[in-house]
PDB file of the backbone (N, CA, C, O) and the ligand in Angstrom, with CONECT records:
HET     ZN  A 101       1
ATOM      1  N   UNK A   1     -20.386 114.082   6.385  1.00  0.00           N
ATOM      2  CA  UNK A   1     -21.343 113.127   5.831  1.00  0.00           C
ATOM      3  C   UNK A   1     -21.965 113.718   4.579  1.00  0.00           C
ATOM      4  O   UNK A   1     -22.300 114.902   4.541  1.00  0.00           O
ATOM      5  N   UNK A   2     -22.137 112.777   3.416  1.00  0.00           N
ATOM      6  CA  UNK A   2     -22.755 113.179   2.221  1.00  0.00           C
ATOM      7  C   UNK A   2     -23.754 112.376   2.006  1.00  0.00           C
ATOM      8  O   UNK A   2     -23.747 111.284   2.574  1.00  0.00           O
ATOM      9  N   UNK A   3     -24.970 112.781   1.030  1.00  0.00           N
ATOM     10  CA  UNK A   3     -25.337 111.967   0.348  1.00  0.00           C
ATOM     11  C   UNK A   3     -25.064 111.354  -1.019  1.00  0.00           C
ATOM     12  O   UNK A   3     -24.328 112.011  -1.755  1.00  0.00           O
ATOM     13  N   UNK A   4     -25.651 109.934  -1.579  1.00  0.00           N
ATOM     14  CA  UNK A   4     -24.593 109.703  -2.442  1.00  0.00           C
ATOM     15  C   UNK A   4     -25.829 109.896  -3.809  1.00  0.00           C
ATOM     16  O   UNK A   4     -26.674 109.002  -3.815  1.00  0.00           O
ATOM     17  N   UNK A   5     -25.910 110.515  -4.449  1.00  0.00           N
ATOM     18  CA  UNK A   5     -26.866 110.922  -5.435  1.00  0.00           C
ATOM     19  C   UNK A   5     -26.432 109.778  -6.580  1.00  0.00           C
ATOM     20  O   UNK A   5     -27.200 108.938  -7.050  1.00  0.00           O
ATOM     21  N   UNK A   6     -25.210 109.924  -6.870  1.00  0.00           N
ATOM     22  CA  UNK A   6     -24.689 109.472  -8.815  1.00  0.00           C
ATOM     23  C   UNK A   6     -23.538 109.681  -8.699  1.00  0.00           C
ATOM     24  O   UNK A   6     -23.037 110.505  -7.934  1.00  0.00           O
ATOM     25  N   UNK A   7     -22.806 108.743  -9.669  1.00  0.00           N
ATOM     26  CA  UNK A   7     -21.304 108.626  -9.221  1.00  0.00           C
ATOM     27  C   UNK A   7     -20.751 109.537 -10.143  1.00  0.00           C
ATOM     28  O   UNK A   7     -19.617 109.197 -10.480  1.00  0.00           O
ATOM     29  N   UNK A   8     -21.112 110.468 -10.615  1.00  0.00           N
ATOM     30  CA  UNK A   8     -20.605 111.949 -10.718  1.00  0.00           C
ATOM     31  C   UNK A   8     -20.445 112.387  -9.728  1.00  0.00           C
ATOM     32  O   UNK A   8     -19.277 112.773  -9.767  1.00  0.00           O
ATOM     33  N   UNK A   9     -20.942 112.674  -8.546  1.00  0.00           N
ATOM     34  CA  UNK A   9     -20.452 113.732  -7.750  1.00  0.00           C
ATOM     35  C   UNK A   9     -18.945 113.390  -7.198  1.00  0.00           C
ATOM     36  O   UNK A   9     -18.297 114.271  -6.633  1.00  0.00           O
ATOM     37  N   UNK A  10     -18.401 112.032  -7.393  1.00  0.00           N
ATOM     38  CA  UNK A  10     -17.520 111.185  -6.727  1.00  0.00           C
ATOM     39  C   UNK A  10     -16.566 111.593  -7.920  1.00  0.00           C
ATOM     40  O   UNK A  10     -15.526 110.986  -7.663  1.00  0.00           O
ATOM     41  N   UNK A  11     -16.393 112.230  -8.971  1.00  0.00           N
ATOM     42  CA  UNK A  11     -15.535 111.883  -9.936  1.00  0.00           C
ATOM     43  C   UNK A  11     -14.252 112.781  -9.563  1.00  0.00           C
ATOM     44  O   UNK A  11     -13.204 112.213  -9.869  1.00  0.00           O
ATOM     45  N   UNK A  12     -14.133 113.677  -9.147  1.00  0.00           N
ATOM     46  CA  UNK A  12     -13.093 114.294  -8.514  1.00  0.00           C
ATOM     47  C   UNK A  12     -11.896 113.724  -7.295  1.00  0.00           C
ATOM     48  O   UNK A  12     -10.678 113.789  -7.129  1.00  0.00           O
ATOM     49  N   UNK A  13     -13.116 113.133  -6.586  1.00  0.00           N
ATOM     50  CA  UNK A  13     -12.351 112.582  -5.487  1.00  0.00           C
ATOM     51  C   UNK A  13     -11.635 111.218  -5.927  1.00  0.00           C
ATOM     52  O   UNK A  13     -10.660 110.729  -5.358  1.00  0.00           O
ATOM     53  N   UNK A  14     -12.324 110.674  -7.089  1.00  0.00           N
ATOM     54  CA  UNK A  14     -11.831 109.232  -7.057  1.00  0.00           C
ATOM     55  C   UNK A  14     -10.344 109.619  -8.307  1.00  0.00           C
ATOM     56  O   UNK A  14      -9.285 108.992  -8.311  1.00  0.00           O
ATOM     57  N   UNK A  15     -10.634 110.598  -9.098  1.00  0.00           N
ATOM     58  CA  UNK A  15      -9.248 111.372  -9.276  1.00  0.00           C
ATOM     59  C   UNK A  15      -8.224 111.402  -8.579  1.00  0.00           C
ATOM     60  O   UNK A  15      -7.308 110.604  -8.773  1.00  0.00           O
ATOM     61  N   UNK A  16      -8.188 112.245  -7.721  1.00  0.00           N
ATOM     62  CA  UNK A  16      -7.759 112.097  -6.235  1.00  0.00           C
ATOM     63  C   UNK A  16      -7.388 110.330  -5.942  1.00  0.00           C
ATOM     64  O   UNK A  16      -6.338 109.804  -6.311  1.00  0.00           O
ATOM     65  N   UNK A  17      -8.290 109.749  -5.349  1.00  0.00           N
ATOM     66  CA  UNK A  17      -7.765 108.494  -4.699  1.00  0.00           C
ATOM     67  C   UNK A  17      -6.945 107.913  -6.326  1.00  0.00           C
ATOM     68  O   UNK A  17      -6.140 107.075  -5.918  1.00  0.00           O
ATOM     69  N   UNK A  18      -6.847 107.959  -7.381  1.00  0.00           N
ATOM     70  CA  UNK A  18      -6.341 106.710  -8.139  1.00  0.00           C
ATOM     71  C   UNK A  18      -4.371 108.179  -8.260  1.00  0.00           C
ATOM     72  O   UNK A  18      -3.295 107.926  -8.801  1.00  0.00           O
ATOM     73  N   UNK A  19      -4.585 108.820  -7.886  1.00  0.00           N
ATOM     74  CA  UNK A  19      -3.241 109.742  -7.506  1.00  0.00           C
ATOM     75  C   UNK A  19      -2.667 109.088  -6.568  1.00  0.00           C
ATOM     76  O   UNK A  19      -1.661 108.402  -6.748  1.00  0.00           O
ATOM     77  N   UNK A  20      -3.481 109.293  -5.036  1.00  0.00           N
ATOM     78  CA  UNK A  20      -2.940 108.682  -3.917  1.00  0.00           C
ATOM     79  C   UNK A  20      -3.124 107.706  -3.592  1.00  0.00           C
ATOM     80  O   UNK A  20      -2.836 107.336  -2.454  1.00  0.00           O
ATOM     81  N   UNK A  21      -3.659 106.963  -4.464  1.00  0.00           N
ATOM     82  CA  UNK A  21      -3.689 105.426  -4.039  1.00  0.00           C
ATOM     83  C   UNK A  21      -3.742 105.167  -2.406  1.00  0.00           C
ATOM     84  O   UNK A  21      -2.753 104.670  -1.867  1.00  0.00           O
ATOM     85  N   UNK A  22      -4.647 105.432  -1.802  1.00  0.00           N
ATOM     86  CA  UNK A  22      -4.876 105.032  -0.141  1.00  0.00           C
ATOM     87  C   UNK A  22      -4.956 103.376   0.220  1.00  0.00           C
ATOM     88  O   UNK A  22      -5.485 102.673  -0.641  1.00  0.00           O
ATOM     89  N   UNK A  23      -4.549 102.842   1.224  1.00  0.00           N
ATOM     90  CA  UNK A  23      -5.156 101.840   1.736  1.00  0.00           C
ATOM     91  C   UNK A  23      -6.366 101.184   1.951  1.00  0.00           C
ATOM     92  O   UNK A  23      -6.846 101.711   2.954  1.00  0.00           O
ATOM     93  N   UNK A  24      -7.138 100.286   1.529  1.00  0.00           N
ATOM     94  CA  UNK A  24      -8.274 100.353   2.005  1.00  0.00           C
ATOM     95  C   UNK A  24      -8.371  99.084   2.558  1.00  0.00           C
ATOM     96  O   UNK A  24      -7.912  98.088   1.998  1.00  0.00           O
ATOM     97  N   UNK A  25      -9.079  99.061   3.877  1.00  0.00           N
ATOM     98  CA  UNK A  25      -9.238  97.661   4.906  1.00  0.00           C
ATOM     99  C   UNK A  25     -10.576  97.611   5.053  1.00  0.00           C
ATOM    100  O   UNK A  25     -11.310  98.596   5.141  1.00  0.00           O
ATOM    101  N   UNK A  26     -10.925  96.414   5.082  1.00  0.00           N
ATOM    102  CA  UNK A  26     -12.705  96.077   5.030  1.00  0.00           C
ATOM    103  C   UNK A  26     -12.404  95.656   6.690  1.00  0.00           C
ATOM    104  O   UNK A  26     -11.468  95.150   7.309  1.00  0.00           O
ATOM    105  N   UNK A  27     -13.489  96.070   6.946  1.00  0.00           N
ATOM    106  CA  UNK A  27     -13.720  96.178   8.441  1.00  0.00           C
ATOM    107  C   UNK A  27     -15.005  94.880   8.856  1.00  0.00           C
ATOM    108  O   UNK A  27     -15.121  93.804   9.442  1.00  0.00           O
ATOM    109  N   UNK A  28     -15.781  95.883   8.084  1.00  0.00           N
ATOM    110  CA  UNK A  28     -17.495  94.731   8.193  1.00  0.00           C
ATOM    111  C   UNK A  28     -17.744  95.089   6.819  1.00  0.00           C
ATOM    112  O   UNK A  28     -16.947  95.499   5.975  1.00  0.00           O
ATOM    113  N   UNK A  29     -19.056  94.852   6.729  1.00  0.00           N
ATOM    114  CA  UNK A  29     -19.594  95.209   4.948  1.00  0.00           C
ATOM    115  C   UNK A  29     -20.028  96.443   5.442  1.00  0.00           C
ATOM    116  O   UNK A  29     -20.505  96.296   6.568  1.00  0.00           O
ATOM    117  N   UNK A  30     -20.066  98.157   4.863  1.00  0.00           N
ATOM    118  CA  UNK A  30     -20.337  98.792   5.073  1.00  0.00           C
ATOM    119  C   UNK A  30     -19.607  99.820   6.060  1.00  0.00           C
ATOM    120  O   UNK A  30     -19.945 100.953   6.404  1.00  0.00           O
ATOM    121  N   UNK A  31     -18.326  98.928   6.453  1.00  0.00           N
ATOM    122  CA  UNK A  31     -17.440  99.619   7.129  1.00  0.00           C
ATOM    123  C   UNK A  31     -16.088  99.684   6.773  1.00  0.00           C
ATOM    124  O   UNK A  31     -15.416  98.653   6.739  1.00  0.00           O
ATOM    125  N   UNK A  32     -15.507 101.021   6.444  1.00  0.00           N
ATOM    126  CA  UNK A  32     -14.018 100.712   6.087  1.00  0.00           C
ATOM    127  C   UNK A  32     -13.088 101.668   6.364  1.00  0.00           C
ATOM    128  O   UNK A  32     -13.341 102.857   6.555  1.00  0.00           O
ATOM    129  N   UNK A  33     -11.535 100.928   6.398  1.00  0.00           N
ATOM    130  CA  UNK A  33     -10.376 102.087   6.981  1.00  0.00           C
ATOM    131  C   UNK A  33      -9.562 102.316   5.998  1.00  0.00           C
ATOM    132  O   UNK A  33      -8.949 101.499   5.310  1.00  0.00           O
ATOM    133  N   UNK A  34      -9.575 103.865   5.931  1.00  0.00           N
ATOM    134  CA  UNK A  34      -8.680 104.081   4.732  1.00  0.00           C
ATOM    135  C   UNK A  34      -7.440 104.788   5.557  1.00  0.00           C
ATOM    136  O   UNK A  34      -7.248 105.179   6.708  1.00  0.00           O
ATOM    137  N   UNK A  35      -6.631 104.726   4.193  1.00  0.00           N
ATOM    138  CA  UNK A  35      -5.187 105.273   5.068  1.00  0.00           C
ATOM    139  C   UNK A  35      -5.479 107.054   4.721  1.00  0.00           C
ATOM    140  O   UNK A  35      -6.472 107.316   4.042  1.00  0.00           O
ATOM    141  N   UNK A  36      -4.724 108.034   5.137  1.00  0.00           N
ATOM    142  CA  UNK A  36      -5.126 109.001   4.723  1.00  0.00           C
ATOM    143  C   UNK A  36      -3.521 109.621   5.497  1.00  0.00           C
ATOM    144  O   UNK A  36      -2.701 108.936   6.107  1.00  0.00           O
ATOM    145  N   UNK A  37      -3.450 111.391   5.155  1.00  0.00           N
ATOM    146  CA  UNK A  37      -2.493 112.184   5.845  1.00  0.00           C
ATOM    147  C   UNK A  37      -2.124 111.693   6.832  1.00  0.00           C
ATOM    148  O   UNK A  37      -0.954 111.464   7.138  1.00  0.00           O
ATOM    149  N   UNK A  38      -3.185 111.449   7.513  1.00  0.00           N
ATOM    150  CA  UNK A  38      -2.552 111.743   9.348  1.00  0.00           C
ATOM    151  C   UNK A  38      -3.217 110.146   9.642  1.00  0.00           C
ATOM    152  O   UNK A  38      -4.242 110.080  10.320  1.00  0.00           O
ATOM    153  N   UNK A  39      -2.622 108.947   9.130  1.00  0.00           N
ATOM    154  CA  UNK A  39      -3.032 108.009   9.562  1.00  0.00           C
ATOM    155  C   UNK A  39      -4.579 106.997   8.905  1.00  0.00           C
ATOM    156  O   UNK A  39      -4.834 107.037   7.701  1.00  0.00           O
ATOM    157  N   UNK A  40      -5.430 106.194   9.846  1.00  0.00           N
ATOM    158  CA  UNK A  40      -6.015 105.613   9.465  1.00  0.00           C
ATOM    159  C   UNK A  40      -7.735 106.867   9.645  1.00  0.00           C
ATOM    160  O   UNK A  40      -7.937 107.739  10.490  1.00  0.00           O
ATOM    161  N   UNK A  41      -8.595 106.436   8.530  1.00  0.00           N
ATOM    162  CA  UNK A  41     -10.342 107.339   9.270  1.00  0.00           C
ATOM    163  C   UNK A  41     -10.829 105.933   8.549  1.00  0.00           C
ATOM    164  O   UNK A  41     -10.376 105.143   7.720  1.00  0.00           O
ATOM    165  N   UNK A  42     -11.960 106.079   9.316  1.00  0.00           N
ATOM    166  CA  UNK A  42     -13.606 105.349   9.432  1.00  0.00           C
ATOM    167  C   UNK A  42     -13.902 105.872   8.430  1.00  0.00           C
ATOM    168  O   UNK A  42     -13.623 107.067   8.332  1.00  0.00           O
ATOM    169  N   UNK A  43     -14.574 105.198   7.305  1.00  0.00           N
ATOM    170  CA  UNK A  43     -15.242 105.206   6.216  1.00  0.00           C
ATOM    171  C   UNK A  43     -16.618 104.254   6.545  1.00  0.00           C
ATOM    172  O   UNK A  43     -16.491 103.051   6.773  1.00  0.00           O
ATOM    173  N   UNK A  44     -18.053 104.983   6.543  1.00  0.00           N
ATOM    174  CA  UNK A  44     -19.467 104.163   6.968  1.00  0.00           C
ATOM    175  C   UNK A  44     -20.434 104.351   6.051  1.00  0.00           C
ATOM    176  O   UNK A  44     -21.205 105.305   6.157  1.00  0.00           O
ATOM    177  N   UNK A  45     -20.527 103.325   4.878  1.00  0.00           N
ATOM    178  CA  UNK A  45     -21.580 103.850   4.035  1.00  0.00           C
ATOM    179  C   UNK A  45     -22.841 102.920   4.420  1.00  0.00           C
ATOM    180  O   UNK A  45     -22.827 101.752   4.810  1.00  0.00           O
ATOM    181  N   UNK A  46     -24.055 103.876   4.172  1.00  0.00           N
ATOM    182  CA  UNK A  46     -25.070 102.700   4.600  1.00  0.00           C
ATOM    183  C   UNK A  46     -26.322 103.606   4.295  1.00  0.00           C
ATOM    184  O   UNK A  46     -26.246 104.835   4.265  1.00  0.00           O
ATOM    185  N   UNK A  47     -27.442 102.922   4.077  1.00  0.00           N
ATOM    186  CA  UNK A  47     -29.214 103.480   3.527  1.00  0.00           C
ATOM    187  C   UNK A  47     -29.486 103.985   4.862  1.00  0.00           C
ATOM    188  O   UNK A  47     -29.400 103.280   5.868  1.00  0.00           O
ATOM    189  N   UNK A  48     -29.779 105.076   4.863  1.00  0.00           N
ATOM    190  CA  UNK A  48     -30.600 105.437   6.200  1.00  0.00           C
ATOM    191  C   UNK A  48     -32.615 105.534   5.680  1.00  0.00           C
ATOM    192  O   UNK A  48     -33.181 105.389   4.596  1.00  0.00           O
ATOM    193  N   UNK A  49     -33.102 105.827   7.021  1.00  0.00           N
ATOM    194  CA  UNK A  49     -33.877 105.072   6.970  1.00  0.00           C
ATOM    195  C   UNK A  49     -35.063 106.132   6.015  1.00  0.00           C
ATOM    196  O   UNK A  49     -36.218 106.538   6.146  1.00  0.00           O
ATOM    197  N   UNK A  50     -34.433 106.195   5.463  1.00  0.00           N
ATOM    198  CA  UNK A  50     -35.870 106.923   4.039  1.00  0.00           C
ATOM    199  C   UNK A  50     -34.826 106.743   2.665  1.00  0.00           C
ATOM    200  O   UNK A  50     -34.742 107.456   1.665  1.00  0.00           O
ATOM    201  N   UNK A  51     -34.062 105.478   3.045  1.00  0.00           N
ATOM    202  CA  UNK A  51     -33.312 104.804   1.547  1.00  0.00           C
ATOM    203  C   UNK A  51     -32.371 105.440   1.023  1.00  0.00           C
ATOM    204  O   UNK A  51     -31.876 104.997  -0.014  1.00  0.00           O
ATOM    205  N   UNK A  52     -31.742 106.989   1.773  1.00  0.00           N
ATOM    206  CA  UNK A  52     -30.634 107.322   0.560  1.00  0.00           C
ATOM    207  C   UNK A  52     -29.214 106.737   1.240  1.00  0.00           C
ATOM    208  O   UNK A  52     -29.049 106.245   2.356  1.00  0.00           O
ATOM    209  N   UNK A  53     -28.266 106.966   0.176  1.00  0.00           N
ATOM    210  CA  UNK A  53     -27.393 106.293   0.938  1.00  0.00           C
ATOM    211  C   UNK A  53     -26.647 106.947   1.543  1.00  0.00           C
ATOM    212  O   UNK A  53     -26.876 107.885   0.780  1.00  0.00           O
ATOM    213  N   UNK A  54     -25.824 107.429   2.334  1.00  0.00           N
ATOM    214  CA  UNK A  54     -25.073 107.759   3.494  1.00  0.00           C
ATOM    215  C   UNK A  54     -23.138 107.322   3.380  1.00  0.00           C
ATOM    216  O   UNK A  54     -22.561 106.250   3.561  1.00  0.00           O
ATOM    217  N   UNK A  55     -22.666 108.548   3.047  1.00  0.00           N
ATOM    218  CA  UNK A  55     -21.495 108.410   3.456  1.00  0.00           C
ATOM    219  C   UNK A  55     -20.440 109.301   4.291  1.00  0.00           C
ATOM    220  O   UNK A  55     -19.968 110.347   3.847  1.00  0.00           O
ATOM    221  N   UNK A  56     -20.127 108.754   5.564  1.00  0.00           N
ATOM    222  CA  UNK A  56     -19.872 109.071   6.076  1.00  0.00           C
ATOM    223  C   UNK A  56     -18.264 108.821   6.500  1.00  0.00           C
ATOM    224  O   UNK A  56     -17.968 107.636   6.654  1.00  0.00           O
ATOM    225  N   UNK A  57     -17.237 109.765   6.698  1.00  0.00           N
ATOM    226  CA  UNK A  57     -16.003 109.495   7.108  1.00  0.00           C
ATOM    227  C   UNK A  57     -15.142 110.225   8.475  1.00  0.00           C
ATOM    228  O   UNK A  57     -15.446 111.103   9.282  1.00  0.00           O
ATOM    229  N   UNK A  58     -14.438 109.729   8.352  1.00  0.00           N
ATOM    230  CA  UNK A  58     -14.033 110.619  10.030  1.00  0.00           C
ATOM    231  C   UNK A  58     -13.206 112.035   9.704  1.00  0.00           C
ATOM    232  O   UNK A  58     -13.211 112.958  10.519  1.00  0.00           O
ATOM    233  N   UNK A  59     -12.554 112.106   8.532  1.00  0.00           N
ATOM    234  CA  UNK A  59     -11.416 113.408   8.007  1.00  0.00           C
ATOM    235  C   UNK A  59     -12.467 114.569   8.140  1.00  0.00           C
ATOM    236  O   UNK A  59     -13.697 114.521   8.172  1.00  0.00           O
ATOM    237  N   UNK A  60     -11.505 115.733   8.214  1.00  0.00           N
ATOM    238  CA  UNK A  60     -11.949 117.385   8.603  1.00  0.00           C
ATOM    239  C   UNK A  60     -13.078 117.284   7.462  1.00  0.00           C
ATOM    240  O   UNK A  60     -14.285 117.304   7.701  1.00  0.00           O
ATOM    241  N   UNK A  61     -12.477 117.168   6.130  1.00  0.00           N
ATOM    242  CA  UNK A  61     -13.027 117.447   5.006  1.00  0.00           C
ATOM    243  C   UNK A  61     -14.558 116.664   4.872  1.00  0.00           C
ATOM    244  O   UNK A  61     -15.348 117.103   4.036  1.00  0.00           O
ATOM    245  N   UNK A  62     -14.803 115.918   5.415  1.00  0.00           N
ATOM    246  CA  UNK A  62     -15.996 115.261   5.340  1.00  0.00           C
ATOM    247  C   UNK A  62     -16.845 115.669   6.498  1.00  0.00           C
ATOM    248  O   UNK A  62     -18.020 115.302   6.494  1.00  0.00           O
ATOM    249  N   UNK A  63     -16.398 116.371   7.471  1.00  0.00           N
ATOM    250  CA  UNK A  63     -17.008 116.921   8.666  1.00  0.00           C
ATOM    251  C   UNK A  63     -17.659 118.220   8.120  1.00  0.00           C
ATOM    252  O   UNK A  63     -18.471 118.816   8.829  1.00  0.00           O
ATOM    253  N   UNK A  64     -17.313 118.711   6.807  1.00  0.00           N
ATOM    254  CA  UNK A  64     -17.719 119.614   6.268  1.00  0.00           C
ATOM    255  C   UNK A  64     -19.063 119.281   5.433  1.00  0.00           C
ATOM    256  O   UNK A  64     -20.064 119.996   5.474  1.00  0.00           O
ATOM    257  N   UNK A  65     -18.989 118.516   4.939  1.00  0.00           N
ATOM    258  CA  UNK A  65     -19.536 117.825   3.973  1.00  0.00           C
ATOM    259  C   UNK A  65     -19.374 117.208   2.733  1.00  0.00           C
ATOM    260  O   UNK A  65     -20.055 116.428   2.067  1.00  0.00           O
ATOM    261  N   UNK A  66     -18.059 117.877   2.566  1.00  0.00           N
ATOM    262  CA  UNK A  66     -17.140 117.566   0.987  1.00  0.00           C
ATOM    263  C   UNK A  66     -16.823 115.544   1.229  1.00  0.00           C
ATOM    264  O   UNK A  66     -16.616 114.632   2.031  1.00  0.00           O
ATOM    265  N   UNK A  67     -17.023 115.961  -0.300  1.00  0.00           N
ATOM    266  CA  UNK A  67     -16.557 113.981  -1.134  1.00  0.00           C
ATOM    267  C   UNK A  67     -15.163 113.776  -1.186  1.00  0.00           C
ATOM    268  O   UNK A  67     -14.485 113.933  -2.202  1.00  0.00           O
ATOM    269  N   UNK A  68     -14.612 113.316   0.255  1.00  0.00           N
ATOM    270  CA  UNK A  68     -13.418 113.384   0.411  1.00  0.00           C
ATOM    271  C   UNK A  68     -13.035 111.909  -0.412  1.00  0.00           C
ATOM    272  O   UNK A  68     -13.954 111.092  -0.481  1.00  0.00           O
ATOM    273  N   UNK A  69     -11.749 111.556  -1.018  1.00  0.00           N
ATOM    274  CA  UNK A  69     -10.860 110.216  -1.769  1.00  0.00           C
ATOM    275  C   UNK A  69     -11.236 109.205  -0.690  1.00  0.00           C
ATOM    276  O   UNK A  69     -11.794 108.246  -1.224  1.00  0.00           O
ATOM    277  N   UNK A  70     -11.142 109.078   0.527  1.00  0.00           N
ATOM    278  CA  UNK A  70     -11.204 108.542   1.543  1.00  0.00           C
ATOM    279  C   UNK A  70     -12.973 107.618   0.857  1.00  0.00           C
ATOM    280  O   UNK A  70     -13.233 106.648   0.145  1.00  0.00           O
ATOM    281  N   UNK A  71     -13.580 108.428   1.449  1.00  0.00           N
ATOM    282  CA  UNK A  71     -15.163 108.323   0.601  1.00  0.00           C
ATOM    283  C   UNK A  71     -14.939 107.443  -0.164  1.00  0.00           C
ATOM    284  O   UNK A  71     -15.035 106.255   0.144  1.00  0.00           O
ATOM    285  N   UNK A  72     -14.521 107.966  -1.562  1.00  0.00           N
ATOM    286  CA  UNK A  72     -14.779 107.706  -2.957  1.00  0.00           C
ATOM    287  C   UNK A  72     -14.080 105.912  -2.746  1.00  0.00           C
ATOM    288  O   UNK A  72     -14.669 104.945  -3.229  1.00  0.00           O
ATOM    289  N   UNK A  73     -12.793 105.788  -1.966  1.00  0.00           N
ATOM    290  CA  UNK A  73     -12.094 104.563  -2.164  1.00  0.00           C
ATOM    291  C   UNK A  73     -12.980 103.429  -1.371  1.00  0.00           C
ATOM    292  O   UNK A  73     -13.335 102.327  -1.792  1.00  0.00           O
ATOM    293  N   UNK A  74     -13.159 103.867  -0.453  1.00  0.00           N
ATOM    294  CA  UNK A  74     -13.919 103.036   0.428  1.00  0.00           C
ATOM    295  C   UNK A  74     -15.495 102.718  -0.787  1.00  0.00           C
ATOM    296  O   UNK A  74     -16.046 101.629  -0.950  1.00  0.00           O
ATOM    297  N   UNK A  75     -15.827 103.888  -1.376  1.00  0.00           N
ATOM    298  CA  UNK A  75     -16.852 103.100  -1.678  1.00  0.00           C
ATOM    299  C   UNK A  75     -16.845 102.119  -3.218  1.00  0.00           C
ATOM    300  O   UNK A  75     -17.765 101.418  -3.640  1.00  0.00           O
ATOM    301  N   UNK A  76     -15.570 102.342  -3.803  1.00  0.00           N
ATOM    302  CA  UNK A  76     -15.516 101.441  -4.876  1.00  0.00           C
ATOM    303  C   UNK A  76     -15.521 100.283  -4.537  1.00  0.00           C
ATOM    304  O   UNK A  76     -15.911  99.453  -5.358  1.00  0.00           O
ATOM    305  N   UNK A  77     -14.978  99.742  -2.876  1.00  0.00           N
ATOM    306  CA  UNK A  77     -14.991  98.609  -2.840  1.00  0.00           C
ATOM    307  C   UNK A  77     -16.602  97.801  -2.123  1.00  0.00           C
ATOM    308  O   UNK A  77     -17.124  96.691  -2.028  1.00  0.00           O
ATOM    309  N   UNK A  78     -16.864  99.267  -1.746  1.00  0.00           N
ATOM    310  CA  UNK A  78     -18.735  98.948  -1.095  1.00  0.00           C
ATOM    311  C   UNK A  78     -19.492  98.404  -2.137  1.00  0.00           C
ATOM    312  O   UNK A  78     -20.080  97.322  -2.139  1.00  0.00           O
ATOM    313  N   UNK A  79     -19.413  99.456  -3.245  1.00  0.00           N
ATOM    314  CA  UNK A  79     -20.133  99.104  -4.460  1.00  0.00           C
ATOM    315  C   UNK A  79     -19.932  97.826  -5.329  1.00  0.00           C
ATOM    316  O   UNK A  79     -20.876  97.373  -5.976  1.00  0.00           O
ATOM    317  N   UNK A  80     -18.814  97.301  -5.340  1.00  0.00           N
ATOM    318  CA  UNK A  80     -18.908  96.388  -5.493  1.00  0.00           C
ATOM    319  C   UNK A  80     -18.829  94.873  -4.281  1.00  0.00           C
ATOM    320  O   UNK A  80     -18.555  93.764  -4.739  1.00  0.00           O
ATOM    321  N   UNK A  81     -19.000  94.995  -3.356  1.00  0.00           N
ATOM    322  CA  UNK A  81     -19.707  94.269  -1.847  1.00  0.00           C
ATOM    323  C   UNK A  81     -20.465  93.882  -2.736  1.00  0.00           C
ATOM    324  O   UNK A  81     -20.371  92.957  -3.542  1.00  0.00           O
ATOM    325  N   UNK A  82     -21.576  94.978  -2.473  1.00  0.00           N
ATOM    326  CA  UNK A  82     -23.044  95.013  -2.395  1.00  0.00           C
ATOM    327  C   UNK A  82     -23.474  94.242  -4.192  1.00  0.00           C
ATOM    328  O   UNK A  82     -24.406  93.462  -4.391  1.00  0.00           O
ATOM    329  N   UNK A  83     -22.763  94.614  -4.965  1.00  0.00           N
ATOM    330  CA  UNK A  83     -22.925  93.904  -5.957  1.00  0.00           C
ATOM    331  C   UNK A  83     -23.028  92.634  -6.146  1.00  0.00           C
ATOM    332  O   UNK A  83     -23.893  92.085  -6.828  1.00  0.00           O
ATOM    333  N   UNK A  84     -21.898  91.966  -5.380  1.00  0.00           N
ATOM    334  CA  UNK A  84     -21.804  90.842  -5.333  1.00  0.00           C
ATOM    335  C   UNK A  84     -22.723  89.978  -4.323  1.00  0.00           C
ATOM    336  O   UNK A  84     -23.090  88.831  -4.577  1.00  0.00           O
ATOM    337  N   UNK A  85     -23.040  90.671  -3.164  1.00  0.00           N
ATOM    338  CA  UNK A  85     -24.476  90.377  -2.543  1.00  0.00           C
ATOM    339  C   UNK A  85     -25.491  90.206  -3.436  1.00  0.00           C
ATOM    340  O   UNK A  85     -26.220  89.217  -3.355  1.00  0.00           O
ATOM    341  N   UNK A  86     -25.602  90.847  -4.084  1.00  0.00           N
ATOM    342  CA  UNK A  86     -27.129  90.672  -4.722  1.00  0.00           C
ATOM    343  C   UNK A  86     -27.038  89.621  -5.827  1.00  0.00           C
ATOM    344  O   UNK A  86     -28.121  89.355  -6.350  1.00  0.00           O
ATOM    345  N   UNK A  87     -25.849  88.896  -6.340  1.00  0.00           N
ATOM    346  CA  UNK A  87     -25.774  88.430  -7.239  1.00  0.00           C
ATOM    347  C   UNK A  87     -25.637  87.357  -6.332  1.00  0.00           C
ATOM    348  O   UNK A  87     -26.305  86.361  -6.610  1.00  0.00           O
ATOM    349  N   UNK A  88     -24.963  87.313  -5.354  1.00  0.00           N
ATOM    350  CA  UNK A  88     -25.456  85.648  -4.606  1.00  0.00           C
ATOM    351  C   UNK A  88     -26.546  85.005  -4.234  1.00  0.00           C
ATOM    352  O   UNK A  88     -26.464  83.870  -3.763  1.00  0.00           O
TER     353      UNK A  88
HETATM  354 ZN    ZN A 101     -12.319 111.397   4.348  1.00  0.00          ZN2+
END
């Protein structure tokens, strides 16, 4: 799990994802499955409750704390969700 400060910290990983191009499946808003090595992980971004935002995935690498592609893909499509929420 990370926090998500500025989409600098994401710029590596989303390097990464536009290489491996992963799967990404919308689950709910705020929930998503990406494809990865060994199959499908849980991607969960969401405000916890003192407002920062929260991303969380199921891979080793994010159990660490690192901004795994997984992350980064899932949340290009969060970020723009939520965009489009607010504009409705
Ligand atoms: Zn991951």
């Amino acid at each position: 799990m990370f926090v998500l400060k500025g989409i600098e910290q994401l710029e590596k990983a989303i390097a990464k994802a536009k290489k491996v191009r992963p799967r990404v499946e919308f689950d709910r808003f705020g929930r998503y499955r990406v494809s990865g090595s060994k199959g499908y992980y849980t991607v969960i971004c969401r405000k916890d409750e003192r407002g920062y935002k929260t991303v969380d995935c199921t891979c080793k690498g994010a159990e660490r704390g690192l901004v795994c592609y997984h992350a980064a893909s899932a949340l290009s499509l969060h970020i723009g969700l939520a965009r489009r929420q607010q504009t409705a």
